[in-house]
PDB file of N, CA, C and O in Angstrom:
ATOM      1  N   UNK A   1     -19.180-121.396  41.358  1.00  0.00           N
ATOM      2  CA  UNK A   1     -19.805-120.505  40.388  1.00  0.00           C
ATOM      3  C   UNK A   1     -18.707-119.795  39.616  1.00  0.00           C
ATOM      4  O   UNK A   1     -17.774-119.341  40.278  1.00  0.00           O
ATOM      5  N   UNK A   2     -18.704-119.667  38.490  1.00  0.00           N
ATOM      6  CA  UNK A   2     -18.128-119.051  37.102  1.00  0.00           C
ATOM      7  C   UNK A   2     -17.626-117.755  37.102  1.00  0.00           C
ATOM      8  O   UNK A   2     -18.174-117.450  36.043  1.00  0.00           O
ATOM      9  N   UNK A   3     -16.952-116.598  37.460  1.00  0.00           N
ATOM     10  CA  UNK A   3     -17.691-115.476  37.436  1.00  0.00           C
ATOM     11  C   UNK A   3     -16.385-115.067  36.160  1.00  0.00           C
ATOM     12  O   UNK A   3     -15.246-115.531  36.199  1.00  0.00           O
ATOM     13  N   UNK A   4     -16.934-114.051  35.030  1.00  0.00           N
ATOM     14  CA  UNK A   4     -16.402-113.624  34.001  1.00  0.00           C
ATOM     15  C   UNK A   4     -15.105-112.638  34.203  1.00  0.00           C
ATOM     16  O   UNK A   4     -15.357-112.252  35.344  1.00  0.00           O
ATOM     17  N   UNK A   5     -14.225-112.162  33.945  1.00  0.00           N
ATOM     18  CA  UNK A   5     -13.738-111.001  34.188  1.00  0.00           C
ATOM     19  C   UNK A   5     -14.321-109.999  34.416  1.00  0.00           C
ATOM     20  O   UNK A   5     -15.023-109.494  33.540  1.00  0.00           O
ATOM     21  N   UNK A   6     -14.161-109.298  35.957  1.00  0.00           N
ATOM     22  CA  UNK A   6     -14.330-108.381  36.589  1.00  0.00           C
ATOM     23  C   UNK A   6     -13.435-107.307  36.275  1.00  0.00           C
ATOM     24  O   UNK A   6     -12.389-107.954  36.220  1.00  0.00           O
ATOM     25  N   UNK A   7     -13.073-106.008  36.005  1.00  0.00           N
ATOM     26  CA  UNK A   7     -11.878-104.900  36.142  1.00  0.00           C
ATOM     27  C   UNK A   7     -12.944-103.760  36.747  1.00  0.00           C
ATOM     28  O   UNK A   7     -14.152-103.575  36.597  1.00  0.00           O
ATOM     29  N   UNK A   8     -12.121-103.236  37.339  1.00  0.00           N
ATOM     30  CA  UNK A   8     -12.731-102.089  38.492  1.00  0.00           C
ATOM     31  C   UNK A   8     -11.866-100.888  37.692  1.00  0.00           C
ATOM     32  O   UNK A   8     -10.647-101.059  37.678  1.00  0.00           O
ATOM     33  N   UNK A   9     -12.426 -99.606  36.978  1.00  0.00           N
ATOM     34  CA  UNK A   9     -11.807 -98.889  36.209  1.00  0.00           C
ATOM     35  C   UNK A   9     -12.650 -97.367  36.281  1.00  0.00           C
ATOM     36  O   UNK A   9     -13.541 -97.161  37.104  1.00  0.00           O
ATOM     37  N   UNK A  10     -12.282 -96.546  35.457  1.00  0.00           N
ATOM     38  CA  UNK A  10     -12.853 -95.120  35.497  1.00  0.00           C
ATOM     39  C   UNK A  10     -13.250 -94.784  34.177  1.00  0.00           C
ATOM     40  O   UNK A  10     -12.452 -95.342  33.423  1.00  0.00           O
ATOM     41  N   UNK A  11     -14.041 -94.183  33.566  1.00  0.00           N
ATOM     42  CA  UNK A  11     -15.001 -94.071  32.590  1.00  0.00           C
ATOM     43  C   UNK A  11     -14.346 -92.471  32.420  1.00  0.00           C
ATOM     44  O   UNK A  11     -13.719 -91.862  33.287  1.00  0.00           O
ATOM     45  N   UNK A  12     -14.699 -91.980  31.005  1.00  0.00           N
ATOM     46  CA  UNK A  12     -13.954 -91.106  30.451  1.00  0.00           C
ATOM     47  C   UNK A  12     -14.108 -89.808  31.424  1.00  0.00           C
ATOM     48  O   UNK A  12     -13.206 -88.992  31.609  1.00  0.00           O
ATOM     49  N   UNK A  13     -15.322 -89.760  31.976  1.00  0.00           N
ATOM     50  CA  UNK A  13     -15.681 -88.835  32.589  1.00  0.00           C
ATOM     51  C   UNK A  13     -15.099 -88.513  33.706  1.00  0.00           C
ATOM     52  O   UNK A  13     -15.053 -87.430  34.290  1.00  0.00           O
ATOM     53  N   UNK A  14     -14.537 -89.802  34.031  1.00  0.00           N
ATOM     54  CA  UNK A  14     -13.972 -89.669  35.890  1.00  0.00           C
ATOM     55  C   UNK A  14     -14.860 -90.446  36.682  1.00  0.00           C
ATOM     56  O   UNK A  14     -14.587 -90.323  37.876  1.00  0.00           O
ATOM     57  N   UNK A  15     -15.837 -91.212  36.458  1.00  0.00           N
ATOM     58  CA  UNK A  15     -16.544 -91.937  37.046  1.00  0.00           C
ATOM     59  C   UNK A  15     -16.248 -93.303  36.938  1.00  0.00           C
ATOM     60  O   UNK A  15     -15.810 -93.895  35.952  1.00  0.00           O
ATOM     61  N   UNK A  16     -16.644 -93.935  38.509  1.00  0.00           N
ATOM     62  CA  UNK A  16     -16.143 -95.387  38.740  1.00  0.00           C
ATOM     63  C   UNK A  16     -17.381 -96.220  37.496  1.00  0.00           C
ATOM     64  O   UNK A  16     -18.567 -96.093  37.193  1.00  0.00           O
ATOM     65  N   UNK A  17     -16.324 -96.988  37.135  1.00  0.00           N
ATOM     66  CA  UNK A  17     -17.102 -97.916  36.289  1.00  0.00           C
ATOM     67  C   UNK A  17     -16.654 -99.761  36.477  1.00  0.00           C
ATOM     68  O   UNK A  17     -15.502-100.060  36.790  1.00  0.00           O
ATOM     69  N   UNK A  18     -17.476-100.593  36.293  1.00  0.00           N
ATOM     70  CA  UNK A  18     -17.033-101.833  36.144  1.00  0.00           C
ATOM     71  C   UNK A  18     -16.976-102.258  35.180  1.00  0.00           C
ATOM     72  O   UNK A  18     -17.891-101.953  34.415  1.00  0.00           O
ATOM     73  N   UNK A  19     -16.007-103.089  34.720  1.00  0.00           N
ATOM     74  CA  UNK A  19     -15.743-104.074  33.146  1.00  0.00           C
ATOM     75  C   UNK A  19     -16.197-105.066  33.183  1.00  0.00           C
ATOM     76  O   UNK A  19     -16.348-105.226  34.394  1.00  0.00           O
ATOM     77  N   UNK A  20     -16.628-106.094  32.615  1.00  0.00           N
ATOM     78  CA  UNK A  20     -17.310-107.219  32.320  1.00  0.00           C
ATOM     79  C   UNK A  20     -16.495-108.118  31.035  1.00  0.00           C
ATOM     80  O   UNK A  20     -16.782-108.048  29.840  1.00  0.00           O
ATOM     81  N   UNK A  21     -15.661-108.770  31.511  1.00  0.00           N
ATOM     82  CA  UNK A  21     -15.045-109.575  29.955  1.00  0.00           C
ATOM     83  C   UNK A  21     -14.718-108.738  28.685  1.00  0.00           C
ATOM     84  O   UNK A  21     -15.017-108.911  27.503  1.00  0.00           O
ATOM     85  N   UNK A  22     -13.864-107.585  29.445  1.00  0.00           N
ATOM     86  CA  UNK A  22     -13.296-106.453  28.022  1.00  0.00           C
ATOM     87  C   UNK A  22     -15.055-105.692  27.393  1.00  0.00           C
ATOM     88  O   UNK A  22     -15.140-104.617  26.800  1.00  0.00           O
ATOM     89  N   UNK A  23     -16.067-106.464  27.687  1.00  0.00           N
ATOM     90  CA  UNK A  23     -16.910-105.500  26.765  1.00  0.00           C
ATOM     91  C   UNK A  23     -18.198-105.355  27.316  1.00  0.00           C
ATOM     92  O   UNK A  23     -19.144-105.587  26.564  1.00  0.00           O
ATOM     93  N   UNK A  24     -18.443-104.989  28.581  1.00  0.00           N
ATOM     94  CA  UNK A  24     -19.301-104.652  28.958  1.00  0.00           C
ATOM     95  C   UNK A  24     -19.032-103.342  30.164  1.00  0.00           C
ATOM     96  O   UNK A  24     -18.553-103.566  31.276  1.00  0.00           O
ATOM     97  N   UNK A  25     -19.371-102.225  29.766  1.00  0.00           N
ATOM     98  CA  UNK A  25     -19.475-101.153  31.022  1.00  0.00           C
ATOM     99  C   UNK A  25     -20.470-101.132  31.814  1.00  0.00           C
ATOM    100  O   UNK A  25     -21.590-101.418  31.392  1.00  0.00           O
ATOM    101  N   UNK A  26     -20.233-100.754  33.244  1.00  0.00           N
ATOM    102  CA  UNK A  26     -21.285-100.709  34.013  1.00  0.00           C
ATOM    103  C   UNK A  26     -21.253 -99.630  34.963  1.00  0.00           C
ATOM    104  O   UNK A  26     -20.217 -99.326  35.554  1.00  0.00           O
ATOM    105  N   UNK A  27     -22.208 -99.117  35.108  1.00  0.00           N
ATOM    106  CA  UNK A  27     -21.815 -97.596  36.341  1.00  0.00           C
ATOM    107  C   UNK A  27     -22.932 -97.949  36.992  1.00  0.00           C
ATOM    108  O   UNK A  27     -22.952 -97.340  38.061  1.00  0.00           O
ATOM    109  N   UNK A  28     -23.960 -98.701  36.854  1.00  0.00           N
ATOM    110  CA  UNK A  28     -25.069 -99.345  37.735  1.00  0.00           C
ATOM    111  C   UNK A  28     -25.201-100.200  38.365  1.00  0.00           C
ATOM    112  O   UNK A  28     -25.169-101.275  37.768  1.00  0.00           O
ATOM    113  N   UNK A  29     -25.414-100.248  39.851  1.00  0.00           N
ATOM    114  CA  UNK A  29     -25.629-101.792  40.334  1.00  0.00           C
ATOM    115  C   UNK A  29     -26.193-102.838  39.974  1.00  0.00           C
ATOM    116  O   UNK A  29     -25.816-103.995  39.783  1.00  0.00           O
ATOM    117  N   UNK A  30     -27.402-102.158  39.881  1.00  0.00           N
ATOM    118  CA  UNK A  30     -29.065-103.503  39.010  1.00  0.00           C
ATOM    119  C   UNK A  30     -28.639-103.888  37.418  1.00  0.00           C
ATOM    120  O   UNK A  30     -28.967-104.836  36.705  1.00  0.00           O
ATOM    121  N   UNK A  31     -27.967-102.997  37.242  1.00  0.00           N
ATOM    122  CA  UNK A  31     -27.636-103.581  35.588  1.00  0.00           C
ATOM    123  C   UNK A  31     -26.519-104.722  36.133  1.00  0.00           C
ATOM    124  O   UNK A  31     -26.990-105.859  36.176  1.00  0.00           O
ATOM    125  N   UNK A  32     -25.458-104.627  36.453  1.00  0.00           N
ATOM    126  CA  UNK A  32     -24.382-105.128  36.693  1.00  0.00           C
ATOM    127  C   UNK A  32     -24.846-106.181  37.134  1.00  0.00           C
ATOM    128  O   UNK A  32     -24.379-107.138  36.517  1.00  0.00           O
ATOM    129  N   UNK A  33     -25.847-106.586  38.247  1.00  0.00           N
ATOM    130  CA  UNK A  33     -26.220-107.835  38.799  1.00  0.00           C
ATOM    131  C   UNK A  33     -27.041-108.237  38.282  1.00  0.00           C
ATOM    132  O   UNK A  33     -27.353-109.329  38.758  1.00  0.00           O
ATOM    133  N   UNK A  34     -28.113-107.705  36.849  1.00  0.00           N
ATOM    134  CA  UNK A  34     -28.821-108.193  35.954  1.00  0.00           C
ATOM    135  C   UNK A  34     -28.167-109.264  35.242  1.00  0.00           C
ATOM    136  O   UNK A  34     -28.659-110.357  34.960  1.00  0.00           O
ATOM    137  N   UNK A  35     -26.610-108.696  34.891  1.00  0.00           N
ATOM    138  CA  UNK A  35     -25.807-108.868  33.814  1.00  0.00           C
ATOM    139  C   UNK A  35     -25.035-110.556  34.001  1.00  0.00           C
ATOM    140  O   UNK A  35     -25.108-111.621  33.388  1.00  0.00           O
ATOM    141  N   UNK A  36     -24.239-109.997  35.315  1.00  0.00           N
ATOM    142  CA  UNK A  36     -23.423-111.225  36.163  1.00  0.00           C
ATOM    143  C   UNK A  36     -24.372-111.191  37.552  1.00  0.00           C
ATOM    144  O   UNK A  36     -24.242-110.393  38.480  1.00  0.00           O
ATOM    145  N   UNK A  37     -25.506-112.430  37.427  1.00  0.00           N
ATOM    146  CA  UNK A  37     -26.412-112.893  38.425  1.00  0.00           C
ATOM    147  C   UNK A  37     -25.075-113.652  39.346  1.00  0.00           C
ATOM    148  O   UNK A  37     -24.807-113.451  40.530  1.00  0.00           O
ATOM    149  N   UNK A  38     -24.560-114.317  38.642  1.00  0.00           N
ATOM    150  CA  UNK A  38     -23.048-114.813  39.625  1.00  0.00           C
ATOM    151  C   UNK A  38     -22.724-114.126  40.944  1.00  0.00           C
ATOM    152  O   UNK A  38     -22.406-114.730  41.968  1.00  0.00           O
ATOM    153  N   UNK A  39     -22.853-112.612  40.803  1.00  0.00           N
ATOM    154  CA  UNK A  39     -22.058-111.308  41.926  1.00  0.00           C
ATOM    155  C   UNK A  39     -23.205-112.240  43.120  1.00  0.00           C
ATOM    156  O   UNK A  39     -22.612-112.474  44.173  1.00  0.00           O
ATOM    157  N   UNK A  40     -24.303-112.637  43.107  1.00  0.00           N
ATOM    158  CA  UNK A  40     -25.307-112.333  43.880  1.00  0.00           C
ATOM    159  C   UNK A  40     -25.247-113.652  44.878  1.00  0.00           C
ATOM    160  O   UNK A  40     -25.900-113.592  45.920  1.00  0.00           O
ATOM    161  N   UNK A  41     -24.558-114.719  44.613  1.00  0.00           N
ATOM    162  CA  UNK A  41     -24.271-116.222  45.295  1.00  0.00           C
ATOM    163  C   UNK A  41     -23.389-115.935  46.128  1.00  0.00           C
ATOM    164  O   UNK A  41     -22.552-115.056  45.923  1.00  0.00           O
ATOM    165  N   UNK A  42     -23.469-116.828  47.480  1.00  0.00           N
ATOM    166  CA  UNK A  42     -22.515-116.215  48.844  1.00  0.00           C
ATOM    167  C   UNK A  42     -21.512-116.067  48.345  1.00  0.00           C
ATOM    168  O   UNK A  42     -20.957-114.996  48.594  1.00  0.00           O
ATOM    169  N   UNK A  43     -20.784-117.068  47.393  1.00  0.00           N
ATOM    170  CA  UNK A  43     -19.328-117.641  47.133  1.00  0.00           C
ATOM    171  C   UNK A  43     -18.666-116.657  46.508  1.00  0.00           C
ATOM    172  O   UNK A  43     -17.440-116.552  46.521  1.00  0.00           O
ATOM    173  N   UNK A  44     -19.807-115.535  45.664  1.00  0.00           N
ATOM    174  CA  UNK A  44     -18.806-114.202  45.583  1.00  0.00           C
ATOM    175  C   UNK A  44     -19.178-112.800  45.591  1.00  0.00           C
ATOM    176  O   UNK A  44     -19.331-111.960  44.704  1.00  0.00           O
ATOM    177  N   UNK A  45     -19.329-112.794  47.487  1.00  0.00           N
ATOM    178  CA  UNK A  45     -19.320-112.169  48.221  1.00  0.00           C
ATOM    179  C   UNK A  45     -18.645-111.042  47.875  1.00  0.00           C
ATOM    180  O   UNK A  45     -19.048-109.900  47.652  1.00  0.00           O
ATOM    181  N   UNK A  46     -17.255-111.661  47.858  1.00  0.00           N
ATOM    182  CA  UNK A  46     -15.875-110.882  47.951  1.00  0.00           C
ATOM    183  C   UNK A  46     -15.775-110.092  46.430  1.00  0.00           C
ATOM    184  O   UNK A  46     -15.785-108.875  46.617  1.00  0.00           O
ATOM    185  N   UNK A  47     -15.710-110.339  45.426  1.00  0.00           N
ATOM    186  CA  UNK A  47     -16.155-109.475  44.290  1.00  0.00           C
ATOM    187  C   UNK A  47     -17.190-108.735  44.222  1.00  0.00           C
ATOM    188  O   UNK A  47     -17.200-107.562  43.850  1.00  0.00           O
ATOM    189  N   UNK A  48     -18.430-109.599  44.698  1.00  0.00           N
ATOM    190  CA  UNK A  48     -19.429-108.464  44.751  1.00  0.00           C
ATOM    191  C   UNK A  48     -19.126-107.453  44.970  1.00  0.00           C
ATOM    192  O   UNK A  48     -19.128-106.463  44.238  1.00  0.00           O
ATOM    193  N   UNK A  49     -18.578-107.670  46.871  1.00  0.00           N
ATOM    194  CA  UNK A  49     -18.426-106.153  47.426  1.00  0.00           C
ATOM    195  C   UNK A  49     -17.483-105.499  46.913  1.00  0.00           C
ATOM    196  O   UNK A  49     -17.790-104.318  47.074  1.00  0.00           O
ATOM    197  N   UNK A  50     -16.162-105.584  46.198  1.00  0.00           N
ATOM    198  CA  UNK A  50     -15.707-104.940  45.489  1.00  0.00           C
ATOM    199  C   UNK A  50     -16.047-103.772  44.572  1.00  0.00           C
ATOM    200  O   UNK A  50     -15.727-102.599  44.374  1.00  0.00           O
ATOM    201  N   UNK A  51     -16.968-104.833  44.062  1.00  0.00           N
ATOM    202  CA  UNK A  51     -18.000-103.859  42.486  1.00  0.00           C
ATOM    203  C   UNK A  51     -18.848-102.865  43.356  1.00  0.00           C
ATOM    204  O   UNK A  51     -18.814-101.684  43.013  1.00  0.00           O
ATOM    205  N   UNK A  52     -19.733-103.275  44.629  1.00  0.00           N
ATOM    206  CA  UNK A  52     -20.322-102.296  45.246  1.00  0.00           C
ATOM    207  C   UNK A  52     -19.214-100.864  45.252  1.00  0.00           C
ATOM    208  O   UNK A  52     -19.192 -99.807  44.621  1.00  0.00           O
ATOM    209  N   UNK A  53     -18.238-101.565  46.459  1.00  0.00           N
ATOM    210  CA  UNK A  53     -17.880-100.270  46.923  1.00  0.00           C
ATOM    211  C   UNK A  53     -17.176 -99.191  45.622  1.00  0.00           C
ATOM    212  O   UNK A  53     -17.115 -97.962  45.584  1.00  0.00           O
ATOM    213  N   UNK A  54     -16.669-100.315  44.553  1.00  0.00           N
ATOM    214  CA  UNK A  54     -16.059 -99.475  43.495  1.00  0.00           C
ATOM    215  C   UNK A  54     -17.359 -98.100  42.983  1.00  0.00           C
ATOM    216  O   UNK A  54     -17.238 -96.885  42.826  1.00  0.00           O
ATOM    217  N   UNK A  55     -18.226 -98.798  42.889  1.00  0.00           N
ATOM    218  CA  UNK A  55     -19.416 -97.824  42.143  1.00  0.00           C
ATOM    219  C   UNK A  55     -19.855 -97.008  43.007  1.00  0.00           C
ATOM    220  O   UNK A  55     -20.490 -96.066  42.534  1.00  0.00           O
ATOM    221  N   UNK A  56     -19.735 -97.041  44.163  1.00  0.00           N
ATOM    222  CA  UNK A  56     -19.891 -95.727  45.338  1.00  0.00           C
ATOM    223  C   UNK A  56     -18.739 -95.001  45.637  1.00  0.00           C
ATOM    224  O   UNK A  56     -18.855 -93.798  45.872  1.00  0.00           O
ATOM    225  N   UNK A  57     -17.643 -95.538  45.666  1.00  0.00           N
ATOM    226  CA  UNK A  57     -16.352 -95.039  46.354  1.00  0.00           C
ATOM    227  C   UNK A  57     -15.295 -94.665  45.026  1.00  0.00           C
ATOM    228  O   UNK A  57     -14.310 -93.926  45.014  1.00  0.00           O
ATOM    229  N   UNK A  58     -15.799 -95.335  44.121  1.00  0.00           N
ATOM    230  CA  UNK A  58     -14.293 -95.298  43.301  1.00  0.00           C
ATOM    231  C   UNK A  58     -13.154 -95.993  43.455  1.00  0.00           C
ATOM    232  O   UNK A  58     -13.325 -97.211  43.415  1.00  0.00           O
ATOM    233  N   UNK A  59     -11.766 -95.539  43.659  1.00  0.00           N
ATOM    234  CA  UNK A  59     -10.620 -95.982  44.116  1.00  0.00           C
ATOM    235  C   UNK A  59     -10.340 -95.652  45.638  1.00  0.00           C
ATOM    236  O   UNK A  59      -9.428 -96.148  46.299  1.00  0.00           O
ATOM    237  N   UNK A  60     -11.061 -94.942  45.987  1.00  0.00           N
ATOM    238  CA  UNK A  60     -11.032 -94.083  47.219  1.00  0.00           C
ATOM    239  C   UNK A  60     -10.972 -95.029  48.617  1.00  0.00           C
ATOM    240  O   UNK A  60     -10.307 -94.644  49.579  1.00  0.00           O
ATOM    241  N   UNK A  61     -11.610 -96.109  48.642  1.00  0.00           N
ATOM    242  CA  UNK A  61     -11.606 -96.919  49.862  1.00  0.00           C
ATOM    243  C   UNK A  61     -11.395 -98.363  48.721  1.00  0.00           C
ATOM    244  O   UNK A  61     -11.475 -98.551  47.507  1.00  0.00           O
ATOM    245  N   UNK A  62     -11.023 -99.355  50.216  1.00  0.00           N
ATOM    246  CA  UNK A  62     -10.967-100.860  49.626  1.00  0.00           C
ATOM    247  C   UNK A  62     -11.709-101.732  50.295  1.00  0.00           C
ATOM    248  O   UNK A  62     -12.059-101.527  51.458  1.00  0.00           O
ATOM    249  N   UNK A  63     -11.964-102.600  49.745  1.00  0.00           N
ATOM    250  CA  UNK A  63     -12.705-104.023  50.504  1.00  0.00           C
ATOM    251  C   UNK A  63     -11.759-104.668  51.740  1.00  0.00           C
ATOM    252  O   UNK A  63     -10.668-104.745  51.176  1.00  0.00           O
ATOM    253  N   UNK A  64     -11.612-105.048  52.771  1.00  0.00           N
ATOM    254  CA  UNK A  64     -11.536-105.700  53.362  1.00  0.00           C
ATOM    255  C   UNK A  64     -11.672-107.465  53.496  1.00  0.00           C
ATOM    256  O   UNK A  64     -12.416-108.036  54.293  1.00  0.00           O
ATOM    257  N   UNK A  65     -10.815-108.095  52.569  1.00  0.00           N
ATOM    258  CA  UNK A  65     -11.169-109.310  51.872  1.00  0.00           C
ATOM    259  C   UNK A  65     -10.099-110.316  53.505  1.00  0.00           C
ATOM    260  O   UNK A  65     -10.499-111.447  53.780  1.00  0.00           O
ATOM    261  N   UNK A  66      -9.500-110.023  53.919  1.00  0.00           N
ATOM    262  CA  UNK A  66      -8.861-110.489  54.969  1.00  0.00           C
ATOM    263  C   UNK A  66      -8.048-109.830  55.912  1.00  0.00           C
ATOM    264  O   UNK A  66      -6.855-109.529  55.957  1.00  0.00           O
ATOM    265  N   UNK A  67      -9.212-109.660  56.799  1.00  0.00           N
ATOM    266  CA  UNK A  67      -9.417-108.731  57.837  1.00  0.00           C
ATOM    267  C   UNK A  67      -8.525-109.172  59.344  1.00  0.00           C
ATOM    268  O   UNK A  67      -8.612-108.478  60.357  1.00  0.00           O
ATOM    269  N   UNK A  68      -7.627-110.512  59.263  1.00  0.00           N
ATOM    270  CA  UNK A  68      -6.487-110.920  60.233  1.00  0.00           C
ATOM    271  C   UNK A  68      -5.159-110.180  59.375  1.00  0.00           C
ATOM    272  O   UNK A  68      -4.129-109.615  59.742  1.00  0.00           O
ATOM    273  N   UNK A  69      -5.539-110.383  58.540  1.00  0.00           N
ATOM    274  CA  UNK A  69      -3.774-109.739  57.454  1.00  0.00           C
ATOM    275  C   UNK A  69      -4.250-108.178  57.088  1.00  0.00           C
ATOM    276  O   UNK A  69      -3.320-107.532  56.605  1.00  0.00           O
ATOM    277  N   UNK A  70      -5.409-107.492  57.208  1.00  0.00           N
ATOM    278  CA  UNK A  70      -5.542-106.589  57.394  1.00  0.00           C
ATOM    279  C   UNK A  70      -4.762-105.797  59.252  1.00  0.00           C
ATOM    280  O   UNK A  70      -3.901-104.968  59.551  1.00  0.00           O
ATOM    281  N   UNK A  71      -5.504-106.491  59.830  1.00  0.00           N
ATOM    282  CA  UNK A  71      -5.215-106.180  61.325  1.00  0.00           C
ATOM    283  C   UNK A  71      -4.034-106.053  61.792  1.00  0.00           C
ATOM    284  O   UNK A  71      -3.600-105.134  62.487  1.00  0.00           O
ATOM    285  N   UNK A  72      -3.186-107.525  61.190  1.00  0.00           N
ATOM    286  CA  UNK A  72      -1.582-107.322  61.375  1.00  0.00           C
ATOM    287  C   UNK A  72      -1.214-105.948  60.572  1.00  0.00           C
ATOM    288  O   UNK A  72      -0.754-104.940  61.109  1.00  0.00           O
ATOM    289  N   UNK A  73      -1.414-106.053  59.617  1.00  0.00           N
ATOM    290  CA  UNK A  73      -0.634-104.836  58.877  1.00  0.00           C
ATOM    291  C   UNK A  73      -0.848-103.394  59.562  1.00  0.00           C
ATOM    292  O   UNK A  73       0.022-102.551  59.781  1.00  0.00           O
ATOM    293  N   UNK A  74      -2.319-103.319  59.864  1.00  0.00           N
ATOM    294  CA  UNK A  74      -2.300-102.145  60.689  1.00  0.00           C
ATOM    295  C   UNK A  74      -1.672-102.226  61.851  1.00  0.00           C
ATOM    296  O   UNK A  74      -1.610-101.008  62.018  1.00  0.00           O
ATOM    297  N   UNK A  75      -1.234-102.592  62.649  1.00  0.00           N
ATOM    298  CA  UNK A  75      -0.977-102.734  63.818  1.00  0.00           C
ATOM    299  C   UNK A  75       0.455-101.936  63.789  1.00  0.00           C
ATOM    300  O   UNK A  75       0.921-100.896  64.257  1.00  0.00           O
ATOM    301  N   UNK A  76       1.073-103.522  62.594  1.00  0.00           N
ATOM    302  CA  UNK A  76       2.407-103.365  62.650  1.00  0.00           C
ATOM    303  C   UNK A  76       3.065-101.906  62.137  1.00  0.00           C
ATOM    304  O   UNK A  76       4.252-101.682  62.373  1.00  0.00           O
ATOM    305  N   UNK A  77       2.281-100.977  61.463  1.00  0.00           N
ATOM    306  CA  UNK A  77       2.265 -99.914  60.443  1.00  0.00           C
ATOM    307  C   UNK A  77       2.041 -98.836  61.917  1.00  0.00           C
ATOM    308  O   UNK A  77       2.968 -98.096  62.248  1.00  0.00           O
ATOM    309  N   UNK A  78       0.976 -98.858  62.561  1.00  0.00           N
ATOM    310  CA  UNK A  78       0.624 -98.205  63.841  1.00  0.00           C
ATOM    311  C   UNK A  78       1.757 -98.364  64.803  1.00  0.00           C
ATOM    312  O   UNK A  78       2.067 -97.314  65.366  1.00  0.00           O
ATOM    313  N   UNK A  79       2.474 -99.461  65.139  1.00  0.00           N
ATOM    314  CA  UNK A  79       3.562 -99.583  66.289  1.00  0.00           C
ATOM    315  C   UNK A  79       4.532 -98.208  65.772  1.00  0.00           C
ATOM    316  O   UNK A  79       4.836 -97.211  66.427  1.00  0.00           O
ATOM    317  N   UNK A  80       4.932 -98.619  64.149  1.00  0.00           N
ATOM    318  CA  UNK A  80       6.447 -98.456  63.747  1.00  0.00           C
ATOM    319  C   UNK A  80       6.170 -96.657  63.933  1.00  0.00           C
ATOM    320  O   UNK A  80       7.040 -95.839  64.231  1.00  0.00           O
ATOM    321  N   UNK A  81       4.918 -96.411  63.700  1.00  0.00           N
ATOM    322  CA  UNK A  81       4.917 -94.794  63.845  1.00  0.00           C
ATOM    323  C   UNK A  81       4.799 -94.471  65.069  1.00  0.00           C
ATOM    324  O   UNK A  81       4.776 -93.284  65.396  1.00  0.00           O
TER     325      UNK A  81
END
């Protein structure tokens, strides 16, 4: 499946917003998955949840896209302290 340019960004206000191919804003979920039905197919999962957590969280937390290279890193980050 296709999916258009995604950018995960902030809207003048300070609010999380999503981009759509330079010209589409989105601060809504149902619009956003109206828009790119694509987000909604298993295969992109991993963007989806991106766009979710961006529009709840902001920059504030991240997706977890690989959660063994996540694990090492924590670990190794946890030993050294």
């Amino acid at each position: 499946m296709h999916l258009p340019q995604i950018d995960l960004t902030i809207d003048d206000n300070g609010e999380p917003m999503v981009v759509v191919d330079d010209t589409q804003d989105f601060t809504d979920l149902s619009t956003l998955f109206a828009a790119v039905p694509a987000l909604t197919e298993p295969d992109c999962a991993g963007p989806a949840a991106q766009a979710v957590n961006h529009l709840s969280e902001g920059f504030s937390f991240g997706v977890i896209l690989d959660p063994v290279a996540f694990a090492e890193a924590y670990w190794a980050r946890y030993e050294s302290e």
